[in-house]
C-alpha positions as CSV (number, residue, x, y, z in Angstrom):
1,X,102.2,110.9,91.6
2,X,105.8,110.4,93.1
3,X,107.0,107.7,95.8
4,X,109.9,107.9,98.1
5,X,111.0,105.2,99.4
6,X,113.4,104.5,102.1
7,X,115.6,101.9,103.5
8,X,116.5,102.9,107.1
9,X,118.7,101.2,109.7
10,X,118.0,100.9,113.2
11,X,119.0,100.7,116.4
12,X,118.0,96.8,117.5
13,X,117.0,98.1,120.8
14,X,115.9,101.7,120.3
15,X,112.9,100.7,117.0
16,X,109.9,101.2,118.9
17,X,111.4,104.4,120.5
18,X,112.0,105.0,116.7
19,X,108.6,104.9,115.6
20,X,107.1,107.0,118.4
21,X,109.7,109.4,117.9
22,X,109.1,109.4,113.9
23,X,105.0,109.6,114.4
24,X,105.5,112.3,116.5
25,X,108.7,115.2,115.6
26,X,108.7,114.3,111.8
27,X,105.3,112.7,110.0
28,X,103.3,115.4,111.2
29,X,105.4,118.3,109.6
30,X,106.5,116.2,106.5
31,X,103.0,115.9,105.7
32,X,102.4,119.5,105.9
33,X,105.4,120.0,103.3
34,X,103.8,117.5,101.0
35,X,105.4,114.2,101.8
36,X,102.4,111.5,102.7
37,X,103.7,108.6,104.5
38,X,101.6,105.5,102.5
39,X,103.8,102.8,105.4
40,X,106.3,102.4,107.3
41,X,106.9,98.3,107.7
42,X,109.7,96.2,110.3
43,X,111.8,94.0,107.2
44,X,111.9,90.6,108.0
45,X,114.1,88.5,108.3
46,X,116.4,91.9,109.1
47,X,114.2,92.8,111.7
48,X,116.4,96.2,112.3
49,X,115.6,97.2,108.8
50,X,112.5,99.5,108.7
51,X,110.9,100.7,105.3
52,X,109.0,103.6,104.5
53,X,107.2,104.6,101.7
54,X,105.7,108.1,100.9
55,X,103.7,109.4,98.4
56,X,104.4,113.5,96.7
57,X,102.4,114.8,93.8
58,X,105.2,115.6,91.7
59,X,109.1,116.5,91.2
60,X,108.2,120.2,92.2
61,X,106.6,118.7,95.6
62,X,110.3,116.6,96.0
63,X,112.0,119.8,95.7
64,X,109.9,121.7,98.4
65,X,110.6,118.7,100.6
66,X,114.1,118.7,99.8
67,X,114.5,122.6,100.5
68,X,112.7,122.0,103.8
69,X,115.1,119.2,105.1
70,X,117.8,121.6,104.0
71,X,116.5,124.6,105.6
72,X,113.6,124.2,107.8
73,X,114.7,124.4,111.7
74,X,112.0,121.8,112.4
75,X,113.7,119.2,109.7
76,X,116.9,120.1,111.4
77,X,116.3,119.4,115.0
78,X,114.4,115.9,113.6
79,X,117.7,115.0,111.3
80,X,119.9,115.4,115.2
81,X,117.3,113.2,117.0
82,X,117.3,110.4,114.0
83,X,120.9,110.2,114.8
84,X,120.6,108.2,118.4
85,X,118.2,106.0,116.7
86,X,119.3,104.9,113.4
87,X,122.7,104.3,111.6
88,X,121.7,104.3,107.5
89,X,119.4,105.2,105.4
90,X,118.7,104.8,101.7
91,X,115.9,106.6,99.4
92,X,115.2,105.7,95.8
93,X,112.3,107.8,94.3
94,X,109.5,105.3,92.1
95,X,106.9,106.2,89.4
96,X,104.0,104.3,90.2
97,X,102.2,101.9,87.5
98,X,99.2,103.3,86.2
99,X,97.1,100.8,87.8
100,X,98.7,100.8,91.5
101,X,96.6,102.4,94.1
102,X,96.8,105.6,95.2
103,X,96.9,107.1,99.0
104,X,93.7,107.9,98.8
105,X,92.4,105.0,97.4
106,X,94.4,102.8,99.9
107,X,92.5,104.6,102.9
108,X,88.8,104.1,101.7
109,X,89.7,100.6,100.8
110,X,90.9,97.4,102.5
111,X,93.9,97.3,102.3
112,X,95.0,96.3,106.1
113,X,97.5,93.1,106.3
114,X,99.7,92.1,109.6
115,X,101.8,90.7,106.8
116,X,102.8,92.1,103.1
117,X,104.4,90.5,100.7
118,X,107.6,92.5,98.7
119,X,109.1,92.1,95.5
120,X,111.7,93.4,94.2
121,X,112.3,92.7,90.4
122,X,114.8,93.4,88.4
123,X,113.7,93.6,84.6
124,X,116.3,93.3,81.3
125,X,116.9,96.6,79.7
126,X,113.6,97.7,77.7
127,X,111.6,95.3,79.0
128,X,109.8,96.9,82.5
129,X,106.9,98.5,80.6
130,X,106.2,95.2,79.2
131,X,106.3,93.3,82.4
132,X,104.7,95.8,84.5
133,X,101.5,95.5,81.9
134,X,101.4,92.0,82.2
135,X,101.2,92.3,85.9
136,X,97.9,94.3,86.1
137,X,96.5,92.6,83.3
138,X,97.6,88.7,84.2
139,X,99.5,88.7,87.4
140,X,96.7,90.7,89.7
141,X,94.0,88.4,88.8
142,X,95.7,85.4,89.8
143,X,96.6,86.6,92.7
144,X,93.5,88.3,94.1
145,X,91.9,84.5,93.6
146,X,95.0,83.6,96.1
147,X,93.6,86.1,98.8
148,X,95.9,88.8,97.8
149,X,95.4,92.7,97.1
150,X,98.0,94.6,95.4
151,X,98.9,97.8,97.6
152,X,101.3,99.3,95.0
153,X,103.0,98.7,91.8
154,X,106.4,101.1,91.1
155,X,109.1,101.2,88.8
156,X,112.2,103.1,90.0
157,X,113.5,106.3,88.4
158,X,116.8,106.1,86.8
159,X,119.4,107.9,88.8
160,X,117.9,107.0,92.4
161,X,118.3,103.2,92.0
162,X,119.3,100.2,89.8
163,X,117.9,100.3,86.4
164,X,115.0,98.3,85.8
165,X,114.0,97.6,89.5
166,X,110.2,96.7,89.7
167,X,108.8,96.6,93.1
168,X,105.4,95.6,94.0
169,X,103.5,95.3,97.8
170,X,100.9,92.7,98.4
171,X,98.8,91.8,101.3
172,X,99.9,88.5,102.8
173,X,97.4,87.9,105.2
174,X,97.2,88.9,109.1
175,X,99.4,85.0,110.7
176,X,101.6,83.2,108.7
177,X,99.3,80.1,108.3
178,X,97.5,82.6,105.9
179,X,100.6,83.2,103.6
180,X,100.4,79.3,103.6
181,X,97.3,78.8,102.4
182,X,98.0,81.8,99.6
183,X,101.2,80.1,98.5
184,X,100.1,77.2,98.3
185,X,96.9,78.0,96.2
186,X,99.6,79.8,93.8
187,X,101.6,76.7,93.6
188,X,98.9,74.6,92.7
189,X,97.4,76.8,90.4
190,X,98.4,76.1,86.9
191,X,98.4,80.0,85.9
192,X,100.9,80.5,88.5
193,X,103.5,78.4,86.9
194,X,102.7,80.0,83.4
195,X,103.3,83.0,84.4
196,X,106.1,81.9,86.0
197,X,108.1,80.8,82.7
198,X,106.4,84.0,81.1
199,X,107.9,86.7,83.7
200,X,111.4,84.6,83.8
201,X,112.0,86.3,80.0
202,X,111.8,89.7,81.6
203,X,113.1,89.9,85.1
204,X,115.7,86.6,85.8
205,X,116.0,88.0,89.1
206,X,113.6,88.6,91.7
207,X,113.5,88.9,95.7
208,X,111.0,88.2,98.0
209,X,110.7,89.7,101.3
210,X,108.0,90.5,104.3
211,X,106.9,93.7,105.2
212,X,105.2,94.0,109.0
213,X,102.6,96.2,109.4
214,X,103.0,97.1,113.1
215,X,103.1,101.0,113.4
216,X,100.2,102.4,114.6
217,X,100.1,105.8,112.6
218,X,101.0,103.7,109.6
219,X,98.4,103.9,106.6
220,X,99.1,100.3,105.7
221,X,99.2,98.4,108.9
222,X,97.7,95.5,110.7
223,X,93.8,95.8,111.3
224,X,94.5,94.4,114.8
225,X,95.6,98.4,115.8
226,X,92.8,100.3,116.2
227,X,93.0,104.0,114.3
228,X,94.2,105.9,117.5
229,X,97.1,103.7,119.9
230,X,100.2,104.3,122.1
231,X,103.5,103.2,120.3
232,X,103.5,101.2,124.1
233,X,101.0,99.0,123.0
234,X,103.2,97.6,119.5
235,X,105.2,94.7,120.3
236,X,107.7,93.5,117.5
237,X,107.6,89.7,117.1
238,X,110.2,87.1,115.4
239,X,109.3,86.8,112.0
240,X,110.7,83.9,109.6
241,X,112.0,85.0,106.5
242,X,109.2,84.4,103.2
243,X,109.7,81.7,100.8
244,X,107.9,81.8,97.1
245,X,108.0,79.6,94.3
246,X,109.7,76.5,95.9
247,X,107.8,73.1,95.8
């Protein structure tokens, strides 16, 4: 398996509009060429940046999908209405971690949060196979005994992205006094800190960012949405930005 993920821009006014726009004249028929959408997330504190993440089988899958945005009519007609709605977009393609879960796992399992957590790492040079071992085998057992559930693990392919960028998804709970109570339970726990001096060695730097779950068609997405809902009915809020690891 393949992930693409993209960094899009949008139009303060115009996101909702966005998303309906997105479920409706693009999802449907990038699915059919292969590309899965796993979520699509509002960025907070940059509540005009939207994130999606797909899922492909493979490079020759990524190569259909590029030869249909360069040639299908439909792709065409969608890249012309995008243009009213958004003003940049970045994609990096990841290689998932052995251990992160797939699509299909994702939608038999629970894996619905209002709010996900976001890391970005980035690990010294010959050191992200090392770290991202130590995070299924250390990291995700501390943290499911926090309340959370890892949603993906990734690693981005050289040539796409920075070198040695890690990036992992978490549930954070559905209200923000549940990311309290999970932060908290990490900075008491002893592990936590640990692992905290541990991981330092490999990645100096790391970032730590929310996700919202709040479009309906998304995979990942709040379990407040029921399966089938009108874009009317999505309402984005004011988010504050996330804050990990500071007593």
């Amino acid at each position: 398996m393949l992930y693409l993920y993209e960094s899009i821009t949008i139009v303060s006014r115009f996101q909702e509009e966005f998303w309906k726009v997105m479920g409706t004249d693009y999802v449907p028929d990038a699915e059919q060429n292969g590309l899965r959408l796993v979520g699509m997330f509002m960025v907070g504190i940059h509540y005009n940046e939207n994130l999606a993440l797909w899922e492909v089988d493979d490079w020759a899958t990524l190569d259909r999908i590029q030869e249909f945005h360069d040639k299908d009519p439909l792709a065409k007609v969608w890249e012309r209405e995008a243009v009213d709605y958004r003003t940049d977009w970045v994609g990096k393609v990841l290689e998932p971690a052995p251990f992160s879960p797939t699509l299909a796992q994702i939608k038999e399992g629970d894996y619905k949060s209002t709010i996900y957590l976001h890391t970005l790492a980035r690990v010294v040079p010959g050191k992200v196979d090392e770290y991202i071992d130590a995070i299924g085998k250390e990291f995700m057992p501390m943290a499911r005994g926090w309340g959370m559930k890892l949603v993906g693990c990734y690693h981005a392919v050289a040539g796409t992205a920075s070198s040695g960028e890690v990036i992992n998804i978490w549930t954070a709970g559905n209200i923000h006094s549940d990311w309290v109570k999970i932060r908290e339970a990490s900075l008491n726990d002893p592990a936590y800190k640990e692992w905290e001096a541990k991981a330092g060695k490999w990645r100096p730097k790391v970032v730590y960012r929310f996700l919202y779950g709040l479009v309906p068609y998304s995979p990942l997405r709040t379990p407040f949405l029921p399966d089938e809902v009108s874009s009317e009915e999505v309402r984005t809020v004011a988010m504050p930005e996330v804050e990990w690891g500071k007593d």
